[in-house]
N, C-alpha and C positions, 0 to 999 in steps of 0.2 A: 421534500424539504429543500427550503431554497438555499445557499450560503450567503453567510455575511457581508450586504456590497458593500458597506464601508470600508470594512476590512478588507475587499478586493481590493478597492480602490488605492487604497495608503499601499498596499503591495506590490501592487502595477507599479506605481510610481519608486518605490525602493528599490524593484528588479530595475526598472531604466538607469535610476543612478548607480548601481554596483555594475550595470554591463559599459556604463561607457569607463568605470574604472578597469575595469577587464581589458577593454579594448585601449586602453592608456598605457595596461602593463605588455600587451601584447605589441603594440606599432613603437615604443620606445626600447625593445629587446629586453628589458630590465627579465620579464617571466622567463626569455629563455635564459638570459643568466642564472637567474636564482636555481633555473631547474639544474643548469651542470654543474649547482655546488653539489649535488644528490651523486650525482657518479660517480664509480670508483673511483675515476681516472680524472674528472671535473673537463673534462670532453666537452666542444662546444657543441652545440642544439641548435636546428630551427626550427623553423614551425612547418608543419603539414597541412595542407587544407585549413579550413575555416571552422566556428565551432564545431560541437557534437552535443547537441541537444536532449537533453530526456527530460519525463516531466519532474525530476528532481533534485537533476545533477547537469553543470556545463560541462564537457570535458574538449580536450587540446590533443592533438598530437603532436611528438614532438619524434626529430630523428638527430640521430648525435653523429659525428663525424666518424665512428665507426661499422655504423649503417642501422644500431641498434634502434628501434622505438618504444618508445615509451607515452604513455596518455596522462598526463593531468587533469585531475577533476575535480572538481569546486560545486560544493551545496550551492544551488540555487538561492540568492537573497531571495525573496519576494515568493519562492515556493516552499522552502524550507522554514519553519519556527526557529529565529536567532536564539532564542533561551536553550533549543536542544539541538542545536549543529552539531556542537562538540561531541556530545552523544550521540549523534544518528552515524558522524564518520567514525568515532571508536570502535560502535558494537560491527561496524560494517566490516573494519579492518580484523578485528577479533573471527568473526564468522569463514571470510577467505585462507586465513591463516587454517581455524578447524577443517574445514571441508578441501584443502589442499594436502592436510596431514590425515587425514580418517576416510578419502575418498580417492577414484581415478574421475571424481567430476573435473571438466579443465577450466579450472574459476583462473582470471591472473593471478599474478605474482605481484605482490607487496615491495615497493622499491622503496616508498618512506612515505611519514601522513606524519600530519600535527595537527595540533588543536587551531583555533586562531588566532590566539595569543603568537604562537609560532613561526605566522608568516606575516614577513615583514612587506609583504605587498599590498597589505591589510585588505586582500582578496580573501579571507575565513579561514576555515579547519581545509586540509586538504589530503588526497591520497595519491600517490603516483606512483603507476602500476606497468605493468608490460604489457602493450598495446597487441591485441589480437588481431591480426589480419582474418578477415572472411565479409561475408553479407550479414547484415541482421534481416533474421528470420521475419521479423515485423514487418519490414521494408518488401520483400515478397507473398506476404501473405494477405498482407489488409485489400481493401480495396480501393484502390485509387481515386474512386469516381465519389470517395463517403471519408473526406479528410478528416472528417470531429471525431472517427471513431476506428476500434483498432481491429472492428470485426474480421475475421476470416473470412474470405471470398469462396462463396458455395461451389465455384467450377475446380476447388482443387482436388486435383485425382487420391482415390481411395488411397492409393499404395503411397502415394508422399505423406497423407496424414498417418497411414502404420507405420512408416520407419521415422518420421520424428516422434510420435506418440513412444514407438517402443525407445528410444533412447534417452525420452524422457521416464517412461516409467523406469528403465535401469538406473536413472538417477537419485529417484525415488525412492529404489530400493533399498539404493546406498546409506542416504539420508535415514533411513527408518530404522535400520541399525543401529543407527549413532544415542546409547540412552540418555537418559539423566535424571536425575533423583528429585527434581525440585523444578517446578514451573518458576521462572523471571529471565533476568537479561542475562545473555551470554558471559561466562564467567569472563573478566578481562586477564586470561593468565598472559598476553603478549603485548597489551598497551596498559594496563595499569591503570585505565582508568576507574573512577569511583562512579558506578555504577549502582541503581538503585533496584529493590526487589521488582519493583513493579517495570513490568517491558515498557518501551518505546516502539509499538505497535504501527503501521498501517493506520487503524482507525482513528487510536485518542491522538495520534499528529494532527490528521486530517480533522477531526472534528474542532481541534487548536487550531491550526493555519487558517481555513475555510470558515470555519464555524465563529469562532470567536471565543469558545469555553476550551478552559482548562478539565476533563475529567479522567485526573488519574489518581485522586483521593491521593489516600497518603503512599507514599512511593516505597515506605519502611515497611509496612505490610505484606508478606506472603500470600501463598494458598499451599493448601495439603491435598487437593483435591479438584478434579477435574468439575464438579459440580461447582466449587468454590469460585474458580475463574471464570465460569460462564456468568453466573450470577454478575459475578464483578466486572464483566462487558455488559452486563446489562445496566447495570448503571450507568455506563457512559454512556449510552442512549437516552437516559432518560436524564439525566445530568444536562444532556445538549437540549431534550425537548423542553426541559424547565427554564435553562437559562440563555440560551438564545433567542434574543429579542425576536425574532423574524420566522420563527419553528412553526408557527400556523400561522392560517391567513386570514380566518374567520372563527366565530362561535362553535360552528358546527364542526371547525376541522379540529379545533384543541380537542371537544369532546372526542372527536372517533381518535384521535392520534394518543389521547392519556387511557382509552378502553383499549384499545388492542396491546398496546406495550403492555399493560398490566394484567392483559390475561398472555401476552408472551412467557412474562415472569411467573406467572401461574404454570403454565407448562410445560415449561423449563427440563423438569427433573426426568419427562419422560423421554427426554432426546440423550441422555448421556449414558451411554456404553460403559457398564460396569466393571467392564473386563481391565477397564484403562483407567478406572477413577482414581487409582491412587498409584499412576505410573506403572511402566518408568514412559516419563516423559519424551517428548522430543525438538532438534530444530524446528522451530517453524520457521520459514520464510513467507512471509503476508505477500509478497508483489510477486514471487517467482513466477512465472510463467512463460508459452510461448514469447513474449517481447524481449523477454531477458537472453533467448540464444543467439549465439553466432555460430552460422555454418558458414561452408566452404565456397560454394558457388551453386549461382539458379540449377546447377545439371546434378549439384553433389550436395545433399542436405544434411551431411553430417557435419553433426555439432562440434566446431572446434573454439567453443566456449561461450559460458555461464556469467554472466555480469551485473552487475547492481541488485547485491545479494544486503539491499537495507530493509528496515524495517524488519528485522530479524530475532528470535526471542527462543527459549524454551517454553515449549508449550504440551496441551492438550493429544495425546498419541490419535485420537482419533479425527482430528482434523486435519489427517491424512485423508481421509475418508471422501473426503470434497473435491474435486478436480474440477475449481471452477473456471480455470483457464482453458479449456477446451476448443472453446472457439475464439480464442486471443483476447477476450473481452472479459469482465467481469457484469455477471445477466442483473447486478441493481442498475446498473443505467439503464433497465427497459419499465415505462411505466403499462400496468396492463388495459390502462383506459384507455392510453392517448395514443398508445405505439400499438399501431394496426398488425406490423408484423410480430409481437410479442408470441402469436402462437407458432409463428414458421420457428422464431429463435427457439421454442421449449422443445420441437421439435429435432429441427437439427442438432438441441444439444444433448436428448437422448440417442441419437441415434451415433453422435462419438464419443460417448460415454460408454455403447455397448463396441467400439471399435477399442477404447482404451483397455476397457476392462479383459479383452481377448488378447490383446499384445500384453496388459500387464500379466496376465499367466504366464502366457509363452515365456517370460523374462525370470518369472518366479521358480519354473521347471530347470530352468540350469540353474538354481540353487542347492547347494548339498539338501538331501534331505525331502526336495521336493514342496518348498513351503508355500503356503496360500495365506501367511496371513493377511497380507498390503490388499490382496485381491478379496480376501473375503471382507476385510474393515470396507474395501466399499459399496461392496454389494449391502452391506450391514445400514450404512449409509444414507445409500438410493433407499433402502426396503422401509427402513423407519420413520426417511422426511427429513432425518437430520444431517443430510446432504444441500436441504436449503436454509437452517438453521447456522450449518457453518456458516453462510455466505452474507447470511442477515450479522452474523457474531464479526466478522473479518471487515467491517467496512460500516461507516454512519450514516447518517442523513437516511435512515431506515423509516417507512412509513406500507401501509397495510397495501395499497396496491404496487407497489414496487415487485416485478417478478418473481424474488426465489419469496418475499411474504406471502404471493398470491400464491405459489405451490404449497408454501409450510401450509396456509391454513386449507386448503385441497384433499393436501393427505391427511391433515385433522380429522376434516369432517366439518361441511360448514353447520350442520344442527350442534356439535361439541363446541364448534369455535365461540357462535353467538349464543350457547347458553355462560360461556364461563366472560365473554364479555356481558353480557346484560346484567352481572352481578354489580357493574360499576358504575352501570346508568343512574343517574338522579342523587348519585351520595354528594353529602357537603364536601368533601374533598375534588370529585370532579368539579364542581361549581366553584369551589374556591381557585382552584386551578384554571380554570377556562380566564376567572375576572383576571387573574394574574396576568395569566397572556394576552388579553385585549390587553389590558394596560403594556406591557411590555412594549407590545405593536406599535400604538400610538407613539412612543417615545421612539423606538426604530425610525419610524418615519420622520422625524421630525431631525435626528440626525442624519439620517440620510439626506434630509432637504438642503440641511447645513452643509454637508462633505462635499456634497456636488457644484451649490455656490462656491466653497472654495477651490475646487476643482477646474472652474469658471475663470477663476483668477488666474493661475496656473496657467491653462489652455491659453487664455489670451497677455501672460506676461510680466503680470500684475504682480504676481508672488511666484517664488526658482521654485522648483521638486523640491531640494531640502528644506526651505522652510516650512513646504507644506508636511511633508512628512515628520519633523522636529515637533509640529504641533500635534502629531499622534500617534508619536510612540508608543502608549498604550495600545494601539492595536498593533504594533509587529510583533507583537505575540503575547500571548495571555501570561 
């Protein structure tokens, strides 16, 4: 499924104008003023190197006259939904705070954050934290030669991937511990923000920013059960396949794309681990992964910290069970028609899944007690399918050959898969749905044809970035 180019396009151009504001408050010192009213001491700052880019957040380094540093970081305009900035850096700043009080994980430290009401640089919500000296792990692991993506490079030696693996599963461990009674967003006991039941996830952002729909139903609404929230991610799937103009491309693809999701939702019940259906709950972090660490140096890979801990929620205990960071990527980006290598990927990722799941024991054995549960949740996992169920649940733009869909229906069984899909062939609701999406399509296009003429304008002069974007503010977020 493709994302909304309109919506890219209005966003492109929103991130240009908030970085040349960025770079206004940065060459006129004003940023590092504002950051030394933050210090105990109001210590003057300068700046260190040039941005620090992720795909979510800008950040700054800053170093103060007493040698101290410190990072500033700013939601992305243009990557981030302006309607839930404020929300994505509260539950962020709430999550560092827990996982620095209930863990020896080495997340920073919290120097001050606001909403964006709060800074007068009218740069957004902001956090500003203690700047970790090391490498990111990212930066030595991907491969150079394949910039669009964050793959792991296949010549890395066995023993480097056991000792990050293991220090990751100890963290893991940590994290698993931590219960809680109730699936939604991080209680706010340290910013006070008003927080709503329903999480600010990874996916329903990403199917907002990207996609163009809003699907988080009503946000006052609960769950009591681990079946309940699944369901309730499945709607956002099918929420974006209804209402995103651009969700198929033809006849044929609305039909396969509204039969599969709906014998998804048909199947549903046999993936959820009973053990966990009604808690106790736990953190989840949607984005943690390899990208997120910082070690010491190319010779020394231990992790001297854990960062950009957003998109973070109480959730489902067994969605521990998935480790689909393994090989630094997550496997929806591989499609299994078009990507010749999809089967080296399924390959190389059982074979450091059976590397994790051997160092996560060894980590579980120095627990009093001897415990196996984190290690058996994912053997439980792998064994039932619903190790690619997580992966299809944690992330949108979901369709039937995308890789962990093409395992889920694998370990189905493709004679179970297309009997319980052929029950949707030829109903008036499929056909009703298909004429919807042509029609939707047609209209896509026809704005699309429009944005890019004005685009046109833009490009050559005719009309500034703000006025083009002022004319479609409805898309800087749903």
């Amino acid at each position: 499924m493709d994302v909304n180019e309109p919506a890219e396009i209005v966003h492109e151009l929103e991130s240009t104008i908030w970085v040349r504001k960025v770079n206004h408050a940065r060459s006129t010192g004003n940023l590092c003023r504002w950051v030394s009213n933050f210090h105990p001491h109001r210590l003057d700052c300068h700046l260190v190197g040039g941005f620090l880019y992720g795909a979510y957040n800008l950040g700054q380094k800053v170093k103060f006259n007493d040698g101290t540093s410190w990072l500033v970081r700013f939601p992305r305009v243009g990557n981030v939904c302006i309607k839930y900035v404020d929300e994505k850096v509260a539950m962020e700043v709430e999550v560092l705070h827990l996982v620095r009080d209930k863990t020896t994980i080495p997340v920073p430290g919290v120097k001050a954050w606001g909403s964006a009401a709060l800074n007068p640089l009218g740069l957004g919500p902001f956090i500003i934290m203690d700047f970790i000296e090391g490498l990111s792990l990212n930066a030595l692991l991907k491969d150079p030669t394949t910039p669009n993506t964050r793959l792991m490079r296949s010549d890395i030696r066995d023993s480097d991937i056991e000792f990050i693996y293991k220090q990751m599963a100890n963290f893991l461990l940590q994290l698993f511990h931590i219960d809680f009674e109730n699936i939604g967003s991080v209680p706010t006991t340290k910013t006070g923000f008003g927080g709503q039941l329903r999480p600010l996830t990874y996916k329903v952002h990403d199917i907002m920013q990207t996609g163009g729909v809003d699907s988080f139903g009503d946000r006052s609404q609960g769950f009591q059960t681990t079946t309940e929230y699944f369901q309730y991610i499945l709607t956002q799937d099918w929420k974006q396949l209804s209402e995103q103009s651009n969700s198929i491309v033809g006849e044929y693809d609305a039909r396969a794309k509204y039969a599969c999701l709906r014998t998804l939702q048909s199947l549903l019940p046999e993936f959820v681990n009973k053990k966990y259906e009604r808690g106790p709950f736990k953190l989840i972090c949607d984005d943690l992964g390899l990208a997120n660490l910082i070690v010491r140096s190319p010779d020394d890979l231990t992790i001297v910290g854990v960062v950009d801990l957003e998109w973070s929620y109480i959730g489902p205990a067994q969605l521990y069970g998935s480790p689909w960071w393994l090989l630094q990527v997550r496997l929806n980006n591989w499609d299994t028609i078009y990507d010749l290598d999809a089967p080296q990927i399924v390959e190389r990722f059982s074979r450091h899944l059976k590397i994790f799941k051997r160092v996560l024991e060894e980590e579980e054995r120095k627990l009093p007690g001897n415990q196996r549960e984190l290690s058996e949740l994912v053997t439980w996992s792998e064994n039932s399918g619903a190790m690619w169920l997580h992966m299809l649940l944690s992330c949108g733009f979901n369709y039937a050959d995308n890789l962990p869909f093409s395992q889920l229906r694998q370990h189905i069984g493709c004679g179970k898969w297309n009997q319980y899909k052929e029950l949707f062939y030829g109903t008036q609701s499929m056909e009703s749905f298909m004429k919807m999406k042509l029609a939707q399509l047609r209209q896509y296009d026809l704005e699309l044809e429009k944005i890019n003429e004005q685009l046109y304008e833009v490009q050559h002069g005719r009309m500034t970035e703000e006025e083009f974007t002022a004319r479609h503010t409805y898309m800087a977020c749903v």
